[in-house]
C-alpha positions in Angstrom: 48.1 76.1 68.9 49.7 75.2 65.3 52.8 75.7 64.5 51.9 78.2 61.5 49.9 80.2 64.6 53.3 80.1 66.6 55.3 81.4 63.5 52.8 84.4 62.9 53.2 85.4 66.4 56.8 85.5 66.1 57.0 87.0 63.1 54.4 89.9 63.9 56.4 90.7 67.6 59.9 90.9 65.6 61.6 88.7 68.3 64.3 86.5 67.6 63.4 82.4 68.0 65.6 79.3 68.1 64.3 76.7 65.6 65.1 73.1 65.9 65.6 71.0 62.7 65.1 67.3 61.8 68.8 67.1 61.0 70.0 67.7 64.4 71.0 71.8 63.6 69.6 74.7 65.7 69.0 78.3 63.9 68.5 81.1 65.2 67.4 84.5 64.2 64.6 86.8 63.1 61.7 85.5 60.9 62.2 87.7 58.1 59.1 86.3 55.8 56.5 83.6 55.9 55.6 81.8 52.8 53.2 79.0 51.7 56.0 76.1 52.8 58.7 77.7 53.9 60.2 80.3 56.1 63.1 82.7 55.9 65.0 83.8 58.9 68.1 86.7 59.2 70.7 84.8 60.9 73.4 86.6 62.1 76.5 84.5 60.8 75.1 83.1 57.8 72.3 85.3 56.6 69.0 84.9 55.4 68.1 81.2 55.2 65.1 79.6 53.9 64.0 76.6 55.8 61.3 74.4 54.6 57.8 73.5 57.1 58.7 69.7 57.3 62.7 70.2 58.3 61.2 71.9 61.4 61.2 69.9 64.8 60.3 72.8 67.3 60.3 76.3 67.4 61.1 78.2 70.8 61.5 82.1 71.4 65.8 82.4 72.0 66.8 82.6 75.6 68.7 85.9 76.0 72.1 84.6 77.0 73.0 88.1 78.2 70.8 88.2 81.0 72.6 86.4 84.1 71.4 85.7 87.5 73.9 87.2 90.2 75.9 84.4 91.9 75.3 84.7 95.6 78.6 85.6 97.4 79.9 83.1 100.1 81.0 83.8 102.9 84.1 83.2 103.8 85.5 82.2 107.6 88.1 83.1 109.3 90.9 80.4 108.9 91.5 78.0 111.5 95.2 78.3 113.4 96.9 75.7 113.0 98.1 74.6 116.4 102.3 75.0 117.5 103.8 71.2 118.0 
């Protein structure tokens, strides 16, 4: 699958994706518009930002942080008496 495929996909389902850069930055957001070289994405701190084809490294849907697994409870023992001297 190309890339271009991936950002069609993306863009048509309206979910948010994490985009990896050549410089080393992560973006994530909403695709908001795909054009011939570049693509714009809503990010929620700094806005729309246009980001041209060759900056991009990877592009991954974003993990939702808010789901968490439940921790599984220990279980604790009864503490051991300590023996009278």
């Amino acid at each position: 699958m190309k890339l271009i495929d991936r950002y069609n996909i993306y863009f048509l389902s309206l979910s948010k994706i994490t985009v990896f850069l050549s410089n080393g930055r992560i973006v994530r957001g909403h695709i908001i518009q795909l054009h011939d070289d570049f693509l714009s994405i809503h990010d929620r701190t700094y806005g729309p930002i246009d980001i041209p084809f060759q900056s991009v490294v990877a592009v991954a849907p974003m993990s939702n942080l808010r789901k968490r697994t439940k921790k599984k409870r220990v279980v604790r023992t009864q503490a051991i008496p300590l023996s009278q001297a």
